[in-house]
C-alpha positions in Angstrom: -0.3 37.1 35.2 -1.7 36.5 38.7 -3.8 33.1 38.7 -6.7 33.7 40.8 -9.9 31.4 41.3 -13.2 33.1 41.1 -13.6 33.0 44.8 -10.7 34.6 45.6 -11.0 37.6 42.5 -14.8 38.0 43.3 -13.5 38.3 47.3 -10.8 40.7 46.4 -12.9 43.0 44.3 -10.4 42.2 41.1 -13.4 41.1 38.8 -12.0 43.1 35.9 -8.2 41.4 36.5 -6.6 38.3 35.3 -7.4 34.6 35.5 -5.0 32.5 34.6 -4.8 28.7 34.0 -4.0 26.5 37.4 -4.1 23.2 37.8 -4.3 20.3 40.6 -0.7 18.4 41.9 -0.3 14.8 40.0 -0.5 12.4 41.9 2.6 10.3 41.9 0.8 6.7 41.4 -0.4 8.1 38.1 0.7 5.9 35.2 -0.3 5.5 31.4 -1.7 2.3 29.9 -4.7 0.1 30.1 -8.2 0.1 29.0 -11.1 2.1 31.1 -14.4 0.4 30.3 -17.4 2.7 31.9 -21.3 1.5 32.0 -23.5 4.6 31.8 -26.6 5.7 31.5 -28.4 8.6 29.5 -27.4 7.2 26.1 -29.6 7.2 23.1 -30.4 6.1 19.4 -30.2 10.0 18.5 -27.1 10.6 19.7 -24.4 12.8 17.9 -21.0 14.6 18.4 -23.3 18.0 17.8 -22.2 19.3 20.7 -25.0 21.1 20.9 -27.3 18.2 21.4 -25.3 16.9 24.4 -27.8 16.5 27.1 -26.8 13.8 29.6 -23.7 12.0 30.6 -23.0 9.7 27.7 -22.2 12.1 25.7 -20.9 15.0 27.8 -18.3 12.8 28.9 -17.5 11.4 25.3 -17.7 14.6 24.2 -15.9 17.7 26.0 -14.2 15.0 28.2 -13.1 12.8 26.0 -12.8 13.7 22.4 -13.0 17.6 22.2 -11.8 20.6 24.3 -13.1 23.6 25.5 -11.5 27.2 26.2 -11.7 26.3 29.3 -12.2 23.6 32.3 -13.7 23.5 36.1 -11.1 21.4 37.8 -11.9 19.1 40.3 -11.5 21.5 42.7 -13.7 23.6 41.7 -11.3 26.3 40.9 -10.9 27.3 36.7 -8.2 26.6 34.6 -7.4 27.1 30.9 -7.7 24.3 28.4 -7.6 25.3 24.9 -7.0 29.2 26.0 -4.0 29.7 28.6 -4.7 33.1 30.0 -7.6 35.9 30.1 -8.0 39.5 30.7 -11.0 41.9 31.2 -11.4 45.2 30.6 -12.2 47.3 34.3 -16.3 46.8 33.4 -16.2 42.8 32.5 -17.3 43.6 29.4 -13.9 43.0 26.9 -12.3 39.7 27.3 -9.4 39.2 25.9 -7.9 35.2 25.9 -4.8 33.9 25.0 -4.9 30.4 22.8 -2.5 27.7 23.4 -0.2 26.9 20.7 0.8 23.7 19.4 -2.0 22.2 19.4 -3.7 20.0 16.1 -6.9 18.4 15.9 -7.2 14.5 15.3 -6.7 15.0 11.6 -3.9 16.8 11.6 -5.6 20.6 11.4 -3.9 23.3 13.1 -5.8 24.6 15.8 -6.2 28.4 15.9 -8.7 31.7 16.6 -10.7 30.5 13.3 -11.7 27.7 14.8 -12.7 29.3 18.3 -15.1 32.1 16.0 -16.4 29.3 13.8 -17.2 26.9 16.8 -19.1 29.2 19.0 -20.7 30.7 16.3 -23.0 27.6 15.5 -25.1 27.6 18.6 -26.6 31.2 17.6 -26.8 30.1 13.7 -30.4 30.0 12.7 -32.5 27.7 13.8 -29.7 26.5 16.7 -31.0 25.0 19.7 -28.4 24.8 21.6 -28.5 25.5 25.6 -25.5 27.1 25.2 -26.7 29.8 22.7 -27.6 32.4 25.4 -24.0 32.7 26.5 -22.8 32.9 22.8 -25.6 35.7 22.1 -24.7 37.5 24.7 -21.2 38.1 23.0 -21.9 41.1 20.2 -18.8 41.1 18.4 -15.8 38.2 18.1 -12.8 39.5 17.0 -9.2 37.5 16.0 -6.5 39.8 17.4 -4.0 37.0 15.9 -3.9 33.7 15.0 -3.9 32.6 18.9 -5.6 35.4 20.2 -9.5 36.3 20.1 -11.2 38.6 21.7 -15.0 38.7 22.8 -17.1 41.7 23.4 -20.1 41.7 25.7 -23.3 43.5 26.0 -22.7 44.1 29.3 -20.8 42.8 31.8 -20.1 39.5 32.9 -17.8 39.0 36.0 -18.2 35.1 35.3 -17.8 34.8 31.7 -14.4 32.8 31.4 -16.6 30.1 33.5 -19.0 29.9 30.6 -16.7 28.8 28.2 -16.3 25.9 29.7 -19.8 24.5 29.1 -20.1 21.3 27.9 -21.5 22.4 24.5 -19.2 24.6 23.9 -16.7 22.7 22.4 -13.9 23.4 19.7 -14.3 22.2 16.6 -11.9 22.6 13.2 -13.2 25.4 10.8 -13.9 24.8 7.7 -14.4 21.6 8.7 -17.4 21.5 11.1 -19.7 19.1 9.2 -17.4 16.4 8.6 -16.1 17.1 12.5 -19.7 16.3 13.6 -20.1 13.4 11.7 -16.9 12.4 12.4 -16.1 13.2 16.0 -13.0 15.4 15.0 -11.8 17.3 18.2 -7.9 18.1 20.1 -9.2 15.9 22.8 -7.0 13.3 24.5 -8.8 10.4 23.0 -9.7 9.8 19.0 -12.9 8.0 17.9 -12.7 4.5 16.7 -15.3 3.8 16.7 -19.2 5.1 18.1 -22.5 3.1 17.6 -25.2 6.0 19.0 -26.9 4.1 22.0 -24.4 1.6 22.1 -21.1 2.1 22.7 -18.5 4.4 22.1 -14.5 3.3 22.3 -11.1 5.9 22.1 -7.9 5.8 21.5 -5.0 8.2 23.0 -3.3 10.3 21.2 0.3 11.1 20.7 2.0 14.0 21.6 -1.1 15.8 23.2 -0.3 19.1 24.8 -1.9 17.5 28.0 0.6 14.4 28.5 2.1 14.1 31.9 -0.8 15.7 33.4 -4.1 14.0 32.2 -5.1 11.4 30.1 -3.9 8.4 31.5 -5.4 5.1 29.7 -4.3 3.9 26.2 -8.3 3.0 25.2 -11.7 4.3 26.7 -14.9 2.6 26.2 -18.2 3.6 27.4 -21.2 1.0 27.3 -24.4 2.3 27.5 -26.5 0.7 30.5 -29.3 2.3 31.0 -30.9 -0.1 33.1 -29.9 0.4 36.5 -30.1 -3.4 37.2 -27.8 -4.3 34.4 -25.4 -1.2 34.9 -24.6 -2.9 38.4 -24.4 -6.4 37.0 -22.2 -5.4 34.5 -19.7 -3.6 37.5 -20.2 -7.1 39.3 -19.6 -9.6 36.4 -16.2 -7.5 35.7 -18.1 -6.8 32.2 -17.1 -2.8 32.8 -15.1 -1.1 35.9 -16.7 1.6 36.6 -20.8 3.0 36.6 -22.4 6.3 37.2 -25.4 6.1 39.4 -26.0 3.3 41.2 -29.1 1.8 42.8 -28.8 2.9 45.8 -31.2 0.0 46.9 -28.2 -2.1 45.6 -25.4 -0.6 47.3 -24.5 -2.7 50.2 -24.3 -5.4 47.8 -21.4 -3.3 45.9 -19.9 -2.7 49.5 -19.3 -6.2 50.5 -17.8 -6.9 47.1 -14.3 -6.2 48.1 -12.7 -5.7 44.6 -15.0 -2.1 44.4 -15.7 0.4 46.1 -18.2 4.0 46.0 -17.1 7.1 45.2 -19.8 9.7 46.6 -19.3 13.3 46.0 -21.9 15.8 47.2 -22.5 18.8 45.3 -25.3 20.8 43.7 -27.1 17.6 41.6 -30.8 18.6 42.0 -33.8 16.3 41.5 -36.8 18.3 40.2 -40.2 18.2 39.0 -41.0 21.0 36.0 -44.2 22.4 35.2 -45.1 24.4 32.5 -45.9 27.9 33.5 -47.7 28.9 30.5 -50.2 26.1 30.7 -52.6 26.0 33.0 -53.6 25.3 35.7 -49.5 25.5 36.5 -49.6 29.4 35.2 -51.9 30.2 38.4 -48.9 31.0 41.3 -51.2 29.8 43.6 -51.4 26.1 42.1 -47.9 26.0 42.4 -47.6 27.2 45.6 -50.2 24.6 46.5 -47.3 22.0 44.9 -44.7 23.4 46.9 -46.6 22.8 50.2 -48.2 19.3 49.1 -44.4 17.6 48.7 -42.6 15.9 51.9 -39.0 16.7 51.0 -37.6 14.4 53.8 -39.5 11.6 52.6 -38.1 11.8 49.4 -34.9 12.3 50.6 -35.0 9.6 53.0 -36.6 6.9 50.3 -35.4 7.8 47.1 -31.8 8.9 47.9 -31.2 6.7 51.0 -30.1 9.5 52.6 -27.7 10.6 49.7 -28.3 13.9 49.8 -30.4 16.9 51.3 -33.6 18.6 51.0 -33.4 21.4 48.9 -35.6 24.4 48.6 -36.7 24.7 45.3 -33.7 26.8 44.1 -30.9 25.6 41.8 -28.4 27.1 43.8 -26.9 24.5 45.5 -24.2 24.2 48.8 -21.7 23.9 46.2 -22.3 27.7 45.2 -20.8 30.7 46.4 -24.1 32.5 46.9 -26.4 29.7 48.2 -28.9 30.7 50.1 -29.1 28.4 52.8 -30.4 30.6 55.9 -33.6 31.3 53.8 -36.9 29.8 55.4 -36.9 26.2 54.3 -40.4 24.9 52.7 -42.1 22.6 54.4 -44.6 19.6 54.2 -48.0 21.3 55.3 -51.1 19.7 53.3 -53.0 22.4 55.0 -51.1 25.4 53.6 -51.4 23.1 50.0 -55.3 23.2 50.3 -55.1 27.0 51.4 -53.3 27.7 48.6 -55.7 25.3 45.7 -58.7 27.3 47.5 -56.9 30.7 46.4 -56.9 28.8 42.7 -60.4 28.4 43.3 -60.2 24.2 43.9 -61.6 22.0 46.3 -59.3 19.6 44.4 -57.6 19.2 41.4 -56.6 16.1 38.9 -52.8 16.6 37.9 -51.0 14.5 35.4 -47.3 13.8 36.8 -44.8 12.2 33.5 -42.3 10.0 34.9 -39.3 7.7 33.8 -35.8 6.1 35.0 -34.2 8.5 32.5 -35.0 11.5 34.9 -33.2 10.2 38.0 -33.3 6.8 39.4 -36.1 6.8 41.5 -38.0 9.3 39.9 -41.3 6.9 39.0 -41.2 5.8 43.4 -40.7 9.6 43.8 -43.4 10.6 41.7 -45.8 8.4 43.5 -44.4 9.0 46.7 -45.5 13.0 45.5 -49.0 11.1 44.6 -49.8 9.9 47.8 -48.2 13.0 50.2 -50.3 15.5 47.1 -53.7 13.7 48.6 -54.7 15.0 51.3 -54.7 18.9 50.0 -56.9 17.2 47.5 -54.6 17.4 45.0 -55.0 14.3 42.5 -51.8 13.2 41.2 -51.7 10.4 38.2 -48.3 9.4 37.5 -47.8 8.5 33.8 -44.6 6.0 33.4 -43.2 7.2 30.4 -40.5 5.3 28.7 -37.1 5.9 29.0 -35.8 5.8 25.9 -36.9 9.6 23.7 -37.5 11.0 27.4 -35.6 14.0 26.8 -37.4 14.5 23.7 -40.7 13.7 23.8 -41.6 14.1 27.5 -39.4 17.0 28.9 -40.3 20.6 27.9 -43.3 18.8 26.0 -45.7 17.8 29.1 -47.1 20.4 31.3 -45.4 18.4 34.2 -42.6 16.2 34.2 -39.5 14.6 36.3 -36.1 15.8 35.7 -32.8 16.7 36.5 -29.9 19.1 36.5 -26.0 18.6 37.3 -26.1 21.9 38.5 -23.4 24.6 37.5 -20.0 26.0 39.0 -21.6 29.7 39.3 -25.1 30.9 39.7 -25.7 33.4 36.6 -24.7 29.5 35.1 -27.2 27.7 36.4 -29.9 30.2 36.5 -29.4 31.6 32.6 -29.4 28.3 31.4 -32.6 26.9 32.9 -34.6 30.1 34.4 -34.2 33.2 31.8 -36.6 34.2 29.6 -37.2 32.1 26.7 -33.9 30.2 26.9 -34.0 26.4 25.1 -33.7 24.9 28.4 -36.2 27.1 30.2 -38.0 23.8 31.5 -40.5 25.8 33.3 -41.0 28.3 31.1 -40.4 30.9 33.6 -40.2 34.3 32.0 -41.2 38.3 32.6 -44.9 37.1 33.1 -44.2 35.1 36.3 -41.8 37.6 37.5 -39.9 40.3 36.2 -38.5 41.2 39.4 -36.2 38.3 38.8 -35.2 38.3 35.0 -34.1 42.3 36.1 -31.8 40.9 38.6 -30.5 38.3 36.8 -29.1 40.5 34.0 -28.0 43.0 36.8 -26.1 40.4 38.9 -24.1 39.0 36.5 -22.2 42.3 35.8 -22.2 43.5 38.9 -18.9 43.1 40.5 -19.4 44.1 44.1 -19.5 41.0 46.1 -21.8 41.9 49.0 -24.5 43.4 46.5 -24.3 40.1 44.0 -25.1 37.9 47.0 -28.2 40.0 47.9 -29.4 39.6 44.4 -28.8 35.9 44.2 -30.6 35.5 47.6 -33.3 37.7 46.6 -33.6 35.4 43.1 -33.8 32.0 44.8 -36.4 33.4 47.3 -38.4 34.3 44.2 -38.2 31.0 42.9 -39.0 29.4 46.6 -42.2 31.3 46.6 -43.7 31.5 43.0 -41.7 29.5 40.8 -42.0 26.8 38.6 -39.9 23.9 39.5 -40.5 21.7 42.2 -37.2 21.0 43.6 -37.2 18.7 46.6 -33.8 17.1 46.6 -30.0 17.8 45.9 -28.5 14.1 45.4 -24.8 13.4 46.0 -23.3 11.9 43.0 -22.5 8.2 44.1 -20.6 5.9 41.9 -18.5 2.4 41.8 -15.0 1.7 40.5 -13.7 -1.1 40.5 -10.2 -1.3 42.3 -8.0 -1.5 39.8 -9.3 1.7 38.7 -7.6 4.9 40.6 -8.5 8.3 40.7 -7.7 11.3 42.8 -8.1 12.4 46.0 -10.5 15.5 44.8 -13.3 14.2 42.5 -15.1 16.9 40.4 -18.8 17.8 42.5 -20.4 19.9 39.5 -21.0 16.6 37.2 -21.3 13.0 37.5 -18.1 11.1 36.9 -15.8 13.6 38.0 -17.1 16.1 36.0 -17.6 14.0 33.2 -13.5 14.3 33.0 -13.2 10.7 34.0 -11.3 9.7 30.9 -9.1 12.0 31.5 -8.2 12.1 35.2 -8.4 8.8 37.0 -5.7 5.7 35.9 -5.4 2.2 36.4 -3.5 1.5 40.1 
């Protein structure tokens, strides 16, 4: 089979061809052994190995990078390449996929893994009552079918020139069937590393395991353990002390003190991370486009950029589409800081002024209370009232986000656009943040369903260009940053050359790809 990246298929017109697994050259100073301790943030009392739950990099990383697989895997490069299936075809329309499992392979207790467990895994996030983010890319499959006991095949509703991409979503990870309950309590995956233990909020610690079907090519360290920090303060005390040697997200205030520490050093990858500020479309007064065109004009980008990122990053546009896409729009009219177009716009609302209530916390982004009043006092002079509630961090994600009208938050962003955009901008979608639907603009959910089956290259990047200047101009989200992904390691720690850009912590794949030097 030809292995092809999606660039290169989607350039070449072969859409309905062959992608096949590829990987990234070892490097030759990789070795096993050692224990990699990793402070991070985004932990919480609630946490599970539901996959489905998985929300921020605690347990992304303990989960599909650590102790489960998917189908497939985003390499560092960007490029796809098979993890628990080897190869994939399409039929000529996208619509029938066809992958090839890998054989071989057990889960931690011993469990064979096979096309039963690949049905029975993806079939929980559309059970009833799932909430998983990942269900619109399983509903969109209308028939599973085992060809064989390491073959399955997936039929679409319509076509999908990304689809193989979507399987490797964090939530959609491969658990044993038959066995699904005990796996969730349990933590029972084919991953590289075995639970021994996990306190939710606390700290979670793996072992290796022998004989894995990735050996000589990943999974490096002979113990993992991941501390939660939340605290930004304590995450970088804990790098200093030697207490952990490695953090996601550091205070950038704090980082020329990490610089002149000479046994660590920053990793900083720039990709399609976006800052963002969420209001509720179906609540007013964010339902009137004019409000939130008002918001739009009423936020100084470079400010934020300049004060909350250090420079760490680049204005962005409102879109989720980020430089690290194929179809970013980056020639489109960028928004600018114009209090007077803001108060043009509240007029059209019928406003002089408005009082807005702005939720806030450290578990958005760090920074995101100083950028919400840094929004407060730029919002003033249109006469737009901001008051920025401090919200705790701990229960953000569930009592703050998709709760209050208006809100901080963030996204890693996604390796494709239909990604990103279906699972944060389609109609009535669990993450749907803004809840932007048909009513705001059905010019756009049209063309989302329509671009993600069209093959032709030229005509999908008109569509995605047309969708994020849809979003610019009347959408929900206020999105005025993308932040590079900036990280610490500590020396002894080594990792390759090409760190993942879709994710924190190397796609969350840390565990997996970095070694001690």
């Amino acid at each position: 089979m030809t292995k092809l990246s999606r660039r290169s298929l989607l350039r070449t017109g072969a859409a309905a061809g062959v992608l096949a697994a590829s990987g990234l050259p070892l490097r030759a100073q990789a070795k096993r052994g050692g224990r990699l301790r990793v402070g991070l943030n985004g932990a919480n009392s609630s946490d599970s190995w539901d996959a489905r739950t998985h929300a921020d990099v605690f347990m992304i990383s303990a989960g599909h990078g650590t102790v489960f697989d998917c189908l497939t895997e985003v390499a560092a490069d960007g490029a796809l390449k098979g993890e628990l299936a080897t190869d994939w075809e399409a039929s000529p329309d996208a619509k029938v996929w066809t992958f090839n499992l890998r054989q071989g392979v057990t889960f931690h207790n011993g469990k064979s893994f096979g096309a039963d467990d690949v049905i029975e895994s993806l079939q929980l996030h559309v059970a009833e009552g799932s909430k998983s983010a990942a269900g619109p890319i399983v509903s969109r499959i209308t028939e599973m079918k085992k060809l064989g006991e390491h073959q399955v095949q997936f039929v679409l509703g319509s076509g999908n020139a990304d689809f193989p991409y979507l399987l490797a979503d964090y939530h959609l990870v491969i658990y044993p069937a038959g066995q699904i309950e005990e796996s969730l309590q349990q933590g029972i995956g084919t991953g590289l590393y075995r639970v021994a233990s996990f306190e939710p909020g606390v700290r979670f610690l793996g072992t290796r395991v022998d004989s894995h079907y990735k050996d000589g090519e990943a999974g490096w360290f002979d113990e993992v353990e991941f501390i939660a920090i939340n605290d930004n303060t304590a995450r970088t005390n804990a790098l200093l002390t030697g207490q952990v040697d490695s953090i996601n997200r550091i205070d950038r205030k704090t980082e020329g003190l990490l610089k002149a520490n000479p046994m660590l050093r920053i990793q900083e990858v720039s990709g399609n991370e976006h800052y963002t500020f969420p209001m509720l479309t179906d609540v007013a007064p964010f339902d009137d486009v004019n409000v939130r065109r008002a918001l739009k004009y009423a936020v100084n980008r470079q400010e934020m950029v300049d004060k909350i990122l250090l420079g760490h990053g680049r204005i962005a546009n409102d879109s989720p589409v980020g430089p690290a896409n194929q179809f970013f729009a980056g020639d489109l009219e960028q928004l600018s800081y114009d209090p007077d177009k803001a108060k043009f716009y509240l007029k059209e609302a019928g406003y002089d002024s408005i009082d807005l209530d702005l939720s806030a916390s450290s578990a958005a982004f760090d920074g995101a209370v100083d950028a919400a009043q840094l929004y407060q006092a730029s919002a003033r002079p249109a006469g737009i009232n901001i008051n920025v509630v401090q919200e705790p961090a701990d229960g953000y994600w569930s009592n703050v986000w998709i709760k209050k009208p208006w809100c901080a938050s963030y996204w890693g962003g996604r390796a494709t656009e239909d990604w990103m955009l279906s699972s944060a901008y389609e109609e009535g979608v669990p993450w749907n943040d803004s809840q932007w639907d048909s009513k705001d603009s059905a010019r756009f959910q049209t063309l989302l369903v329509e671009a993600r089956a069209e093959l032709d290259t030229v005509k999908r990047r008109e569509m995605y260009t047309e969708m994020q200047m849809i979003l610019r101009d009347d959408g929900g989200v206020i999105i005025p940053m993308f932040a590079n992904f900036v990280q610490a390691l500590n020396n002894k720690v080594a990792a390759p050359e090409t760190v993942g850009n879709y994710f924190q912590m190397d796609n969350c794949r840390m565990t997996e790809r970095w070694w001690m030097a």
